[in-house]
C-alpha positions as CSV (number, residue, x, y, z in Angstrom):
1,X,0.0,0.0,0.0
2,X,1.3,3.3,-1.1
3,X,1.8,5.9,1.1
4,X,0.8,9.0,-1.1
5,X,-2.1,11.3,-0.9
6,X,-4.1,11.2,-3.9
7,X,-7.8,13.3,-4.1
8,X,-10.8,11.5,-4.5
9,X,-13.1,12.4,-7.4
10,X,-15.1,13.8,-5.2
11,X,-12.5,16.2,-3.8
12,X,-11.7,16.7,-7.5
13,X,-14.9,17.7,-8.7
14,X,-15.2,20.2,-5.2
15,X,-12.0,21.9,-6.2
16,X,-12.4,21.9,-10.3
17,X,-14.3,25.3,-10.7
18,X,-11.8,26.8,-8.6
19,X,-9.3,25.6,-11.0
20,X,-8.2,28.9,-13.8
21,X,-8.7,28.1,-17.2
22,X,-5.9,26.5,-19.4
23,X,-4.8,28.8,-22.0
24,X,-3.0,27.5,-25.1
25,X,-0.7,24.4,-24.3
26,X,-2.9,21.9,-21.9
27,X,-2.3,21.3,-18.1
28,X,-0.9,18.3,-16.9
29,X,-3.2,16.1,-15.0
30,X,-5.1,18.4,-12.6
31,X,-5.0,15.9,-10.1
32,X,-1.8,15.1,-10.0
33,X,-0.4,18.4,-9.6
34,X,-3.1,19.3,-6.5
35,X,-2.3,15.9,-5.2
36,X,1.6,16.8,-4.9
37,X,1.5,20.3,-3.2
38,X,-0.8,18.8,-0.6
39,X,1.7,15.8,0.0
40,X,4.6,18.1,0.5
41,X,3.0,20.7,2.2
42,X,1.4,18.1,5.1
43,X,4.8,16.3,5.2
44,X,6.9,19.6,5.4
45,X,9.6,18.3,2.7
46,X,11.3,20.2,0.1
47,X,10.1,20.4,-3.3
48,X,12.9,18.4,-4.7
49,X,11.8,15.6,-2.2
50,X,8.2,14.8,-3.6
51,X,8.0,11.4,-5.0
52,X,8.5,10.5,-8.6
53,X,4.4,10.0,-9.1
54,X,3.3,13.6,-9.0
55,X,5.8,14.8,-11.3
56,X,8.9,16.5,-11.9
57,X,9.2,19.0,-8.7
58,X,9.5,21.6,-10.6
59,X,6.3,21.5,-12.1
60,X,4.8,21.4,-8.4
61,X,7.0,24.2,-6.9
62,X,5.5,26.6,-10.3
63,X,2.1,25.5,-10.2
64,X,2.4,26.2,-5.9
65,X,4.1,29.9,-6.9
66,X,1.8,30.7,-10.0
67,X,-1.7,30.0,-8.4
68,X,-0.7,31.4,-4.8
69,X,0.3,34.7,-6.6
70,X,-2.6,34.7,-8.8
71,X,-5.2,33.9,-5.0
72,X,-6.2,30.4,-6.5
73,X,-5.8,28.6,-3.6
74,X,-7.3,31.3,-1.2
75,X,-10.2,31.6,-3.3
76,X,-10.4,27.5,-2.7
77,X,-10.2,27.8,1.0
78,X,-13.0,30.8,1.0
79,X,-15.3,28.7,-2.0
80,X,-15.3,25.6,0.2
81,X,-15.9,27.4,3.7
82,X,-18.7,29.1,2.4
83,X,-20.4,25.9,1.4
84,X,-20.4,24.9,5.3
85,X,-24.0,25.1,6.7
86,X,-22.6,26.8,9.5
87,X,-20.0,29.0,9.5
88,X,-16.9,27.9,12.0
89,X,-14.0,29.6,12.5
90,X,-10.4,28.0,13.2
91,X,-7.5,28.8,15.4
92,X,-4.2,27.2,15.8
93,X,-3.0,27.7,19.4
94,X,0.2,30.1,19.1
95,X,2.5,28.0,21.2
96,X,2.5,25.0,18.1
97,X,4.5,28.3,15.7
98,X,8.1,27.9,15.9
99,X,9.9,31.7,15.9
100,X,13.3,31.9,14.1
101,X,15.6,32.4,17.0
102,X,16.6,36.1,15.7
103,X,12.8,37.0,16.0
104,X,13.4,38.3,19.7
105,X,16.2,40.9,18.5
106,X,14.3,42.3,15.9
107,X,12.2,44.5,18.0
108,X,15.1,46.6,19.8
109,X,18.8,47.8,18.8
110,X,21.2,46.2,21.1
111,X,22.0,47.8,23.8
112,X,18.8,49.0,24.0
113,X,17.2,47.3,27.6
114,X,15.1,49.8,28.7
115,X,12.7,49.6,25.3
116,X,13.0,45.6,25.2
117,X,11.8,45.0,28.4
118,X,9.1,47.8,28.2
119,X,8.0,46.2,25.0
């Protein structure tokens, strides 16, 4: 048994109008593509690490790039939500975010203890 997400054609057929329109040369398999950025973004790997079936990495990283630019994928998240009966709303708990470890320096210039411990 593999270990690889693939949508269902149910998931497929939720996600298709949110899909833009091909224009000129056709679109590699539409869910094969999806399929990959959601296996690489659950598993947290690089885009050079997604498995042979999805496609080249390349094509997953541009896809990723060119649709998050163009608000494809927040238009998916907002499309699907409002199809709940009732509206919920999610939070993730701020302690689960990692900070890098500079984040703590950023706010005052060094030297400065008076404003850092103020702030």
């Amino acid at each position: 048994m593999s270990n690889l997400f693939w949508l269902t054609d149910a998931q497929m057929a939720r996600l298709q109008p949110f899909f833009p329109k091909s224009h000129g040369k056709p679109r590699v398999d539409d869910r094969r593509v999806p399929s990959g950025i959601i296996f690489i973004n659950r598993n947290g790997l690089r885009w050079c690490d997604a498995p042979r079936e999805y496609g080249p990495p390349k094509t997953l990283y541009n896809r990723w790039k060119r649709w998050g630019d163009k608000g494809v994928f927040a238009r998916m998240m907002e499309g699907l939500a409002s199809e709940a009966a009732v509206p919920k709303t999610v939070m993730i708990d701020a302690n689960y975010l990692k900070a890098h470890r500079t984040a703590t320096s950023l706010r005052a210039k060094k030297g400065d203890l008076a404003t850092s411990r103020t702030a």
